[in-house]
C-alpha positions in Angstrom: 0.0 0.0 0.0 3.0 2.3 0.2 3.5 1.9 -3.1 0.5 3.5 -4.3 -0.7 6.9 -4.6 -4.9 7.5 -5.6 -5.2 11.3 -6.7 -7.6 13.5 -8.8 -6.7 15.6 -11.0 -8.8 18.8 -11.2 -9.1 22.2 -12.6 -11.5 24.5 -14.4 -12.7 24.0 -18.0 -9.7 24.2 -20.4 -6.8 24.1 -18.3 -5.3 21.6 -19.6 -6.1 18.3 -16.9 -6.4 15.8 -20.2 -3.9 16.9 -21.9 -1.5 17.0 -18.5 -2.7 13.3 -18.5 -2.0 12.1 -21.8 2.1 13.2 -20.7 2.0 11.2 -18.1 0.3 8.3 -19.5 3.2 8.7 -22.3 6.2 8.7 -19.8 5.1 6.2 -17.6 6.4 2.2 -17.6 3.4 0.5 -19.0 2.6 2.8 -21.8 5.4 0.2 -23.9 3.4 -2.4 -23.5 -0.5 -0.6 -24.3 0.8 2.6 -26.9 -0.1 0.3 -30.3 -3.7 0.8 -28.7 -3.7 4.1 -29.7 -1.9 3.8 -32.4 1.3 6.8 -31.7 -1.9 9.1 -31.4 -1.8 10.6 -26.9 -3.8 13.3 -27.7 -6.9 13.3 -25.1 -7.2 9.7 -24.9 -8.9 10.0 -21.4 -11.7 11.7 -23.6 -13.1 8.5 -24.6 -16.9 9.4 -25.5 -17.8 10.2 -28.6 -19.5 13.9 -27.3 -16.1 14.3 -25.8 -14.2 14.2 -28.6 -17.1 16.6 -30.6 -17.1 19.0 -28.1 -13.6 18.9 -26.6 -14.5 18.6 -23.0 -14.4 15.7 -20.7 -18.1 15.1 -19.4 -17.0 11.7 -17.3 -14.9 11.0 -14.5 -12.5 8.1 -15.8 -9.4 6.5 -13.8 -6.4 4.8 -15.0 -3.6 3.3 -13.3 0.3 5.0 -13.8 3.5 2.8 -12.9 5.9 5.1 -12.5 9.8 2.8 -10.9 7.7 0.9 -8.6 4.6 3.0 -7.7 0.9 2.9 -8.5 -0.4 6.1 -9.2 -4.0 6.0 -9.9 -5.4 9.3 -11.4 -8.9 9.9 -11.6 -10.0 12.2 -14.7 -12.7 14.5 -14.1 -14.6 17.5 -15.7 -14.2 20.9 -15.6 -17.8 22.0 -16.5 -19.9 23.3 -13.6 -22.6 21.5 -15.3 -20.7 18.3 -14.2 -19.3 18.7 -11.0 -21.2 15.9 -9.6 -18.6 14.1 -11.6 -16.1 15.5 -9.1 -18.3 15.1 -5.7 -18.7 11.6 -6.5 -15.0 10.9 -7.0 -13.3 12.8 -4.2 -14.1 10.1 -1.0 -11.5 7.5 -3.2 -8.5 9.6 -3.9 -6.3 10.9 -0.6 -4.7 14.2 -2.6 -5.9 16.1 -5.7 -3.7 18.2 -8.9 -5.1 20.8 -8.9 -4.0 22.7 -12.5 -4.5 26.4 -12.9 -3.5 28.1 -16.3 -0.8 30.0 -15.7 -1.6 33.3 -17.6 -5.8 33.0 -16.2 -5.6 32.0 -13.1 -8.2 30.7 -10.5 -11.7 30.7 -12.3 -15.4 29.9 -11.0 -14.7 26.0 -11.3 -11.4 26.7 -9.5 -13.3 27.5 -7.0 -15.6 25.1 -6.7 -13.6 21.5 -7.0 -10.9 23.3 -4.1 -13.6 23.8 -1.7 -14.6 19.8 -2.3 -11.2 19.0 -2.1 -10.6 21.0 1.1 -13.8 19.7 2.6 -12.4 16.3 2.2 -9.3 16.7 4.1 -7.6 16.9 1.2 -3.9 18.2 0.5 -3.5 19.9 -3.0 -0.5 19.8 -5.0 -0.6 22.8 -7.8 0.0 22.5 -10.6 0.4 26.4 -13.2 0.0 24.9 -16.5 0.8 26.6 -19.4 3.9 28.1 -18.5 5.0 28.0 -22.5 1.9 30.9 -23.0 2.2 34.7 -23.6 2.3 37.1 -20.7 2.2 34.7 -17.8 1.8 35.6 -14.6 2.6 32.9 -11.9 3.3 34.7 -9.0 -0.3 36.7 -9.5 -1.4 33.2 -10.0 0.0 31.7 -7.0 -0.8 34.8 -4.9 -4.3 34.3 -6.2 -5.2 30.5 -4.8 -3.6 31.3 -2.1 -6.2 33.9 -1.4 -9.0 31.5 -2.4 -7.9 28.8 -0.1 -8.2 31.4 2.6 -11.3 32.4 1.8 -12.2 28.9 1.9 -10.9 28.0 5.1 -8.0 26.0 4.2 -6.1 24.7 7.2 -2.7 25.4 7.4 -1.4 22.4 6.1 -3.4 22.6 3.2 -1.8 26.2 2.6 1.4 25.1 2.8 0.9 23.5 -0.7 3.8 22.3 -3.1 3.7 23.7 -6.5 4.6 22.1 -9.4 5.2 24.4 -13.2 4.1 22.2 -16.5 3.3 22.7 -19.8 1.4 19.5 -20.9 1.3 21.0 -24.4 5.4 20.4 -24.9 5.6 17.7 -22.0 7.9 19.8 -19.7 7.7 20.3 -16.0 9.9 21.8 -13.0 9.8 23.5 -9.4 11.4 26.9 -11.1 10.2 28.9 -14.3 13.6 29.3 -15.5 15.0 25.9 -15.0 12.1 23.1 -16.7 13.2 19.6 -17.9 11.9 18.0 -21.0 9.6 15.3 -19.2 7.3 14.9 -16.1 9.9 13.4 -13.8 9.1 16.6 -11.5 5.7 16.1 -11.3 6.0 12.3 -10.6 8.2 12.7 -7.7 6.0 15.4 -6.4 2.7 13.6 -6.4 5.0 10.4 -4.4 6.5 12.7 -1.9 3.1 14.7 -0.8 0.6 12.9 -1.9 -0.4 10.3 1.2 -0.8 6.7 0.7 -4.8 5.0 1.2 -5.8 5.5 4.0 -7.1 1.8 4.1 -7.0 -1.5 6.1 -5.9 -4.9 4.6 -6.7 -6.9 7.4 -10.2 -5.7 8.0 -13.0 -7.8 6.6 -13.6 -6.3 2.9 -15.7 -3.1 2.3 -15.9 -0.7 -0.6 -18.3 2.0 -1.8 -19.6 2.5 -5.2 -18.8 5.7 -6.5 -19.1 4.8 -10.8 -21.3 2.7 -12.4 -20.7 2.0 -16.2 -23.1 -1.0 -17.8 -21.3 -3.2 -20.1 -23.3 -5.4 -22.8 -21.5 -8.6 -22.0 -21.0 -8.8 -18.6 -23.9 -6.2 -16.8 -23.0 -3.3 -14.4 -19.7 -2.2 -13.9 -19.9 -0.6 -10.2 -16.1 1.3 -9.1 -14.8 2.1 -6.4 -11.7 2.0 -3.9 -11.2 -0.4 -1.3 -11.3 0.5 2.0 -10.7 -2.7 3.9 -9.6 -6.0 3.2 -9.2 -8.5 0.1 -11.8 -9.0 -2.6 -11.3 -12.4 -4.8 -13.5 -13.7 -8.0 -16.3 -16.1 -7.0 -16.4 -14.6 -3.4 -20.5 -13.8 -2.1 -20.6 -10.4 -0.7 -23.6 -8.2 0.5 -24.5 -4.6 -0.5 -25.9 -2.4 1.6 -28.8 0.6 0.6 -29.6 3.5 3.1 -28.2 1.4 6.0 -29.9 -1.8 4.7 -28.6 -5.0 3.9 -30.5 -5.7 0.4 -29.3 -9.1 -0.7 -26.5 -11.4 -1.4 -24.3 -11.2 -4.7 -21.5 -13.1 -6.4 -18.2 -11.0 -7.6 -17.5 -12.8 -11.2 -15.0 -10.5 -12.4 -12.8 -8.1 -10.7 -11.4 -5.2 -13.3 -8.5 -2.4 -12.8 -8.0 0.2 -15.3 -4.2 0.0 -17.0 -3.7 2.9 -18.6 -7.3 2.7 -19.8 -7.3 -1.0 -20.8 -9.6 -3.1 -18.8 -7.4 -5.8 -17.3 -9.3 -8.8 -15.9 -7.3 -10.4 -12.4 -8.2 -12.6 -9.6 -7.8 -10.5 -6.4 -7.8 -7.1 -5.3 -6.6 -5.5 -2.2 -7.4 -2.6 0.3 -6.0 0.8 -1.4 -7.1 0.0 -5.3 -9.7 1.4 -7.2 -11.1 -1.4 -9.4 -14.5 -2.6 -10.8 -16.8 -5.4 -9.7 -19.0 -6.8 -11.7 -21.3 -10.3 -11.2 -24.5 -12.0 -10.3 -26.9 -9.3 -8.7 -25.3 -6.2 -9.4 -28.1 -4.6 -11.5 -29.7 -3.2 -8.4 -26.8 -1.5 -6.9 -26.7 2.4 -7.2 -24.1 5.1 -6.4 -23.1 5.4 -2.8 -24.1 1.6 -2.0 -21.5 -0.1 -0.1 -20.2 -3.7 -0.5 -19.2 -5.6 2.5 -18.4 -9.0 3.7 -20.8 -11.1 4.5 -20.6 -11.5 8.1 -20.1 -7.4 8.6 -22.2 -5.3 7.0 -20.9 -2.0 8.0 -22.3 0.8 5.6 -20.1 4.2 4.6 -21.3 7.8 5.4 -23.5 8.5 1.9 -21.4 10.7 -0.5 -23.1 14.3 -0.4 -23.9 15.3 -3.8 -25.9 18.7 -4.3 -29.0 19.2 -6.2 -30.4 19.9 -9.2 -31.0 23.7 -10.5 -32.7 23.3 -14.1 -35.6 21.3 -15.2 -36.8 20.3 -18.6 -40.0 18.3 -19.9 -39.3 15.6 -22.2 -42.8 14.4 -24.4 -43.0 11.3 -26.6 -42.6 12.7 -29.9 -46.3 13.4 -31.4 -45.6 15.4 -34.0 -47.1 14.2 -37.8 -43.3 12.8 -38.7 -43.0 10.6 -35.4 -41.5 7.4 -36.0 -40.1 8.2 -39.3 -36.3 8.8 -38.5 -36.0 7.4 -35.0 -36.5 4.0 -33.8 -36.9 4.4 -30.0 -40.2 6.2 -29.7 -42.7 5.1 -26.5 -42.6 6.5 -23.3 -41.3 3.6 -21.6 -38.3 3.0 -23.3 -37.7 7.1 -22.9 -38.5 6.7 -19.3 -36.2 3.7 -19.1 -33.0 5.1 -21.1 -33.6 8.4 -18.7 -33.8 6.3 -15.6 -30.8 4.0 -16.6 -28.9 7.3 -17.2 -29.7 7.9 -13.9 -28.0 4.9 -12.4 -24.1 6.1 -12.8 -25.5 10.2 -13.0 -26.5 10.8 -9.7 -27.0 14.7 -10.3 -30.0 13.7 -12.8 -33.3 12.8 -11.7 -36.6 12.0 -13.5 -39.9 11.9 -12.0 -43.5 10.8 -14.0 -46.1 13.4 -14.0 -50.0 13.0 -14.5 -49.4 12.5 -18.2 -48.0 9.5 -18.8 -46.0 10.8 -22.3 -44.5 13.5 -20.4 -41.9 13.3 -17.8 -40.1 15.7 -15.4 -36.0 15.7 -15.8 -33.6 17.6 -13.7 -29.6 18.0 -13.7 -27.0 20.6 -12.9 -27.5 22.8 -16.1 -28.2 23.2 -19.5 -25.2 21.3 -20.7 -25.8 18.3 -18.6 -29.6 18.1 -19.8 -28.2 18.5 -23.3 -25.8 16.1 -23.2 -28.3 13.5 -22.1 -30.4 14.6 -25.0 -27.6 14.0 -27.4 -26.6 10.7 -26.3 -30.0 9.6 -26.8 -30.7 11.2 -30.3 -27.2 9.1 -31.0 -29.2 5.9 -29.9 -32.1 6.6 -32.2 -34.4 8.4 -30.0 -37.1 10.6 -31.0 -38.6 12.8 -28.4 -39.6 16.7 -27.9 -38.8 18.7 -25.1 -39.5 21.8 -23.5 -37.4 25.3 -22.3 -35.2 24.9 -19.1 -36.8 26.1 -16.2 -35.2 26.9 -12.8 -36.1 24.7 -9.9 -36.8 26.9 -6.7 -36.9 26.8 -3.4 -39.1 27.4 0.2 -36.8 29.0 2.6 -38.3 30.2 5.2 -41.6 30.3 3.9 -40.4 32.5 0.7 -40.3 31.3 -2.4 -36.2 31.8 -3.7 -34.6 30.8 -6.9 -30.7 30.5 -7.8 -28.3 33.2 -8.3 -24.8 32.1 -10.1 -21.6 34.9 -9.9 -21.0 35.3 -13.5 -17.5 36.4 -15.4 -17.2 37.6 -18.9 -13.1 37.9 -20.6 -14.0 39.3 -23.6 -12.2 42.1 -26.1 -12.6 45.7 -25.1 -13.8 47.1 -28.2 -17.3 44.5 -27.1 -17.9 46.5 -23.5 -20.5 48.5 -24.0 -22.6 45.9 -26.1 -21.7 43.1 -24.0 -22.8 45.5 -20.6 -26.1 46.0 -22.5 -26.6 42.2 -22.9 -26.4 41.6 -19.3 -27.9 44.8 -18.5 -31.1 43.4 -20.2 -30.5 39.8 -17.8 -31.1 41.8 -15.2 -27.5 41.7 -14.0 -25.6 43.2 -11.1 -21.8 44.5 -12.2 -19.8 43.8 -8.9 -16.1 44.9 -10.9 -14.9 45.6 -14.1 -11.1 44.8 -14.6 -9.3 45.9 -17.6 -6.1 44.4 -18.8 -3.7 46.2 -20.9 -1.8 44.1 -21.8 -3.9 41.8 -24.0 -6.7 44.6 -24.8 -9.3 42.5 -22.7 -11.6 43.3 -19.9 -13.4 41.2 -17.6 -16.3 41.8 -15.9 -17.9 40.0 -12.4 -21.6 40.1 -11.9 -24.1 38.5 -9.9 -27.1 37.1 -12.1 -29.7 34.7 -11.6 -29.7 31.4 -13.1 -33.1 32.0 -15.0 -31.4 34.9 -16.5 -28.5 32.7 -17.2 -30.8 30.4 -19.9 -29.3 31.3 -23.4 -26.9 34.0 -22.4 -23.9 31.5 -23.1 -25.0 31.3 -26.8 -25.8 35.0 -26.9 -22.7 36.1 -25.8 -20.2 33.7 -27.6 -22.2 35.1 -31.2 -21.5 38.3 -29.6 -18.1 38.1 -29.8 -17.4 36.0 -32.8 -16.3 33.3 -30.8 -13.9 35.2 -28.6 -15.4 35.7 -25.1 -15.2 33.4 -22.6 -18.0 33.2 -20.1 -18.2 30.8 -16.6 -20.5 30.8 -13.9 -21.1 28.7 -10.7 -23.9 29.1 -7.9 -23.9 31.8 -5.3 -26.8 32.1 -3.7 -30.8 31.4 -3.5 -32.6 35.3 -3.2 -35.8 36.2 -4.4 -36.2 37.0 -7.8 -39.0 39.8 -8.8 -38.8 39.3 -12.6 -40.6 37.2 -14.3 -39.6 37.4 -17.8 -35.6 37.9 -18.3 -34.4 36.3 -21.0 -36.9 35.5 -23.4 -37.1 36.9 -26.7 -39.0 39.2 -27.8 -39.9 38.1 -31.4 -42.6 35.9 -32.6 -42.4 33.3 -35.3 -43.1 32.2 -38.1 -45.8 29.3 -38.5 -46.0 27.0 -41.4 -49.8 26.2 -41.7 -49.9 23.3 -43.8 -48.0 19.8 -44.3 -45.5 19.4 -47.5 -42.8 20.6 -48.9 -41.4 24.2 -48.8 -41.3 26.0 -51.9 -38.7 28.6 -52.6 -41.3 31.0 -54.1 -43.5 31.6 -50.9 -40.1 31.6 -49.1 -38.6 34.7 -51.1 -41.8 36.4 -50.0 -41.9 35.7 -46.7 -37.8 36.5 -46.2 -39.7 40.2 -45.7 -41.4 39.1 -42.7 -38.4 37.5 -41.1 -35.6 35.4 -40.5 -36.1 32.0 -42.4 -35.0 28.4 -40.5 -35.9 26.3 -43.3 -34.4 25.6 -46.9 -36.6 25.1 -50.4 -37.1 21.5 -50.5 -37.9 20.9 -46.8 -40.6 18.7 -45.7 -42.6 20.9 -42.8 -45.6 20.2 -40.6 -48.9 22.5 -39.7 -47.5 24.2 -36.3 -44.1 24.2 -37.6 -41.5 27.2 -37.0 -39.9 28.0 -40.2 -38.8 31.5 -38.8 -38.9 34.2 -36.7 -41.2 37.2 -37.2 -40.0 40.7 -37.3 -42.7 41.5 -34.8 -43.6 40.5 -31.2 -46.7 38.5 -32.4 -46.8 34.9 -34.1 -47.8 34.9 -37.7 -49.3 31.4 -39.6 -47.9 32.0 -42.7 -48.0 29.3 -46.0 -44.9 28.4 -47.6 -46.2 25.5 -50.0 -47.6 28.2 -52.4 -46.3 27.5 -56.0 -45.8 30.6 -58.3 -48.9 30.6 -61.0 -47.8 29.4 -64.5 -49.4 31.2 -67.5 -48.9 31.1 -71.3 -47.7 34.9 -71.2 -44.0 35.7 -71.2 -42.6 39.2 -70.9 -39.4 40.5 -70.3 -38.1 40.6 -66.6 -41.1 38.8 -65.6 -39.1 35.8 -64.3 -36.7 37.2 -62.2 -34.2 34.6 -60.5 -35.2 33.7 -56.4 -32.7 34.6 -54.3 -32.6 33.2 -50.9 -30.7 34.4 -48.1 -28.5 31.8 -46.6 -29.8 30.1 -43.1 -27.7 29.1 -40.3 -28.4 25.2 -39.2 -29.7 25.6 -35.8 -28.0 23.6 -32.9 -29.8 21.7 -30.7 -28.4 24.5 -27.9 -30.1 27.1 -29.5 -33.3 25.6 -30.3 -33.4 25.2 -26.8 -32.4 28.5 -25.6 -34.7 30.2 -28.6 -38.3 28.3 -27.6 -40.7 30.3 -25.0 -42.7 28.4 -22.8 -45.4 27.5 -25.6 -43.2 25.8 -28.1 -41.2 22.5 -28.0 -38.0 20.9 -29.7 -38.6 18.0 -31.5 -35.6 15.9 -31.9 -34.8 13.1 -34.1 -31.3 11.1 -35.3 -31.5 13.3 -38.6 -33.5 16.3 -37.6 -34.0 19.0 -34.8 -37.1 20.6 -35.4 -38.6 24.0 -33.9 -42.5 23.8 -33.2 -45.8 24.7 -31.3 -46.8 22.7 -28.4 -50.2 22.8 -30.2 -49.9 22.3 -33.5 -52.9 23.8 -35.1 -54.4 26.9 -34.8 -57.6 26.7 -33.0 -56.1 24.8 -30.4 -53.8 27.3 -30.0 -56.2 30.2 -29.6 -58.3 27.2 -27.1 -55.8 27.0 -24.8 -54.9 30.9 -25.0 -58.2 32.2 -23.7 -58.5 29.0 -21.6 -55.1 30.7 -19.8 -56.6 34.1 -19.8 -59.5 33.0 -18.2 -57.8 31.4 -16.0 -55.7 34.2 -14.9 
């Protein structure tokens, strides 16, 4: 057990923890015997997922083990997206010392912020790690200075201040303890993580115990569940028993024991106190996140890992729309309810409840991101289903209803200040500080905003600065929120009122009334968007209409149609662009904008029946 070292690695979004990884991966003794697996290409290989390689962020914590002349370091992977920091809660209870990486020209940043205080709750002692020393106008004293303020604002003790710091650049796969002296490998990070990083704090001779903190399912052999070993031995064959909310469930049979070798699955006979493997066998299907294992004859459970709640909602409805069934091949409500519920399983910040309509259900998670995520894994399994815009869950606190408030910071170009103050302005958005840097041209501005007037900003802001901008959030606060509408738009649409095909001629003519979202060609449904109206009022427009062929011909009489070109809408901001009437209808091949109700006396029903109401 002195031989092994079980560490996270953490850090804000793009700060280089996967890359940092793949260097070590490359350097260390067993990447001889595996590097044909990825054929001479290291780059992100801990990115695994098919999302994660389309998006270039990680979205699941993974581990791997790291021999390095005679140790076992076992790293643990894990987002830097605040929309999946349950990733990171779930993960912390198995590792005894994190890396935490901070770019060395940014700095601490909202994420930062949030995975230290885990880590700090935990006991934990942080190494540091300033990545990107090979950037542009650096700063790492500033950046030292900095976490060393935010680990006294979070109530580090001493020994946890007293925090060894590591320089790296994971891009050229260099690392030292000074600036001015670095060495062309990762020898100084190794022998830093085996000097302050402690060994488990674990018992061999204890009768085994071990709590779940990963599931991953597996079509061969059922339920991966992973987790580190707190006491004792584990062997193939051996009958253990689970426990659930401090309740012994049942007996179940370990058939295969796995460990992670530089992202191979290796299949052995024993574990021991101090690894993190994966058990798999007869019985594991009902085991959930947080579950502990035990030996038979002591069944002693393990405090339940605290994960926080979830702050957005969504409504997912069975597809009904006229082309349901044609591009998708999952499309009842149970298997919807059963993919979300399996989801469930190894996402513990995801929840889905039924409602009184059994084709609609209630889903939660962490953010947009995470719900959209789900969503696109499910469109890549051949799911067709519609959903609804985000909405933030609330709470009763002291008898007043309160709703989330996130502290929000925009880096962004200075010639973008006064637009990009307007934008936020609008959000409702309190400026705390407005920081300009010189240096680079940039300014950054801190705000306090709530989470409801966070719903589409992200996609708002990056178009507002080509692509520039960088925006992060993370929660601050519930308050209560006296406006109702932030964030919405303030057009209406465009509604196609009849089934077929679009023709380019009634497009032309309706280019004048607004911004078009479909091409000539496209097959449409009655309740359709096709585009958004110049005005703040919906308008049921027909685009089928074919131009009227005569036997007269005259000069200039058949001008050429020219169309503006459309922008292919992303499934983020069809979600960010419906109001509270409309729904996203999403397919393998398509993602559609429409009305909840799709014709137009039901529309107008259900709009006096709401004003009646009122």
């Amino acid at each position: 057990m002195k031989k092994i070292r079980n560490i996270a690695i953490v850090a804000h979004i793009d700060h280089g923890k996967t890359t940092l990884i793949d260097k070590l991966l490359q350097e260390s003794e067993n990447f001889q015997n595996t590097k044909n697996i990825f054929k001479n290409n290291i780059n992100r290989i801990m990115d695994s997922n098919k999302l994660e390689k389309e998006k270039g962020i990680t979205i699941f914590s993974k581990n791997t083990s790291i021999f390095w002349k005679d140790y076992q370091i076992n790293i643990i992977d894990t987002p830097g997206h605040a929309d999946f920091s349950a990733e990171v809660e779930r993960i912390l209870s198995m590792v005894d010392s994190v890396l935490l990486v901070v770019d060395a020209v940014e700095g601490p940043m909202p994420q930062t912020r949030f995975v230290a205080l885990k880590a700090l709750l935990y006991n934990l002692k942080p190494i540091i790690v300033i990545n990107k020393i090979d950037r542009k106008f650096i700063r790492p004293d500033w950046v030292i200075d900095q976490i060393f303020d935010l680990f006294v604002s979070l109530n580090a003790t001493d020994e946890q201040l007293d925090f060894p710091i590591v320089y790296t650049s994971a891009l050229k796969g260099t690392s030292g303890h000074n600036i001015n002296q670095m060495y062309k490998n990762m020898n100084i990070l190794y022998e830093t993580i085996i000097k302050y990083a402690f060994p488990p704090n674990v018992n061999i001779n204890k009768p085994f115990q071990m709590q779940i903190s990963q599931i991953e399912h597996n079509n061969y052999i059922g339920n991966i569940c992973t987790g580190l070993i707190k006491r004792g031995i584990i062997k193939i064959n051996q009958y253990v028993t689970f426990i659930k909310n401090n309740k012994i469930i049942k007996k179940i049979k370990v058939l295969y024991i796995i460990s992670n070798i530089s992202l191979k699955p290796v299949y052995i006979n024993k574990a021991e106190a101090g690894n993190i493997v994966g058990l798999a066998g007869l019985g594991f299907e009902e085991i959930n996140i947080s579950d502990t294992i035990c030996d038979l004859n002591h069944p002693d459970p393990l405090p339940l890992l605290i994960i926080e709640k979830p702050k957005i909602s969504m409504l997912f409805h069975v597809n009904n729309s006229p082309f349901s069934g044609k591009e998708g091949k999952h499309l009842t409500s149970k298997k919807i309810f059963d993919r979300i519920r399996k989801e469930c399983l190894h996402d513990i910040a995801l929840k889905i409840e039924e409602t009184t309509n059994n084709n609609i259900f209630y889903v939660s998670g962490r953010g947009e991101l995470h719900l959209v995520i789900l969503i696109e894994n499910m469109r890549k399994e051949g799911f067709e289903l519609s959903v609804s815009r985000p909405q933030i869950i609330s709470k009763i606190i002291n008898g007043i209803k309160k709703e989330p408030f996130e502290i929000l910071i925009l880096d962004f170009a200075q010639n973008k200040k006064g637009y990009i103050i307007q934008l936020i302005s609008k959000r409702k958005a309190i400026i705390n500080n407005i920081i300009l840097n010189d240096v680079n041209n940039r300014i950054r501005i801190e705000a306090i905003i709530s989470s409801k007037g966070l719903i589409g900003f992200r996609n708002e802001f990056i178009n507002a600065t080509s692509g520039t901008g960088v925006i992060n959030s993370f929660f601050s606060h519930y308050d209560i929120n006296t406006y109702d509408l932030i964030g919405e738009r303030n057009n209406g649409v465009l509604i196609s009122n009849k089934e077929g095909y679009a023709v380019a001629f009634a497009l032309f003519n309706l280019q004048s009334r607004g911004k078009l979202l479909i091409t000539p060609g496209e097959k449409i449904y009655e309740g359709q968007i096709i585009g958004v109206h110049n005005k703040s009022n919906d308008l049921t427009v027909n685009c089928l209409i074919n131009k009227k062929l005569t036997n007269m011909r005259a000069s200039g009489s058949d001008n050429p149609i020219n169309l503006s070109p459309i922008k292919k809408i992303s499934l983020e901001e069809a979600i960010d662009f419906i109001k509270n009437d409309e729904l996203v209808e999403i397919t393998p091949k398509s993602i559609r904008i429409r009305k909840k109700y799709l014709t137009k006396s039901l529309r107008k029903f259900n709009k006096n029946k709401k004003n009646n109401f009122k």
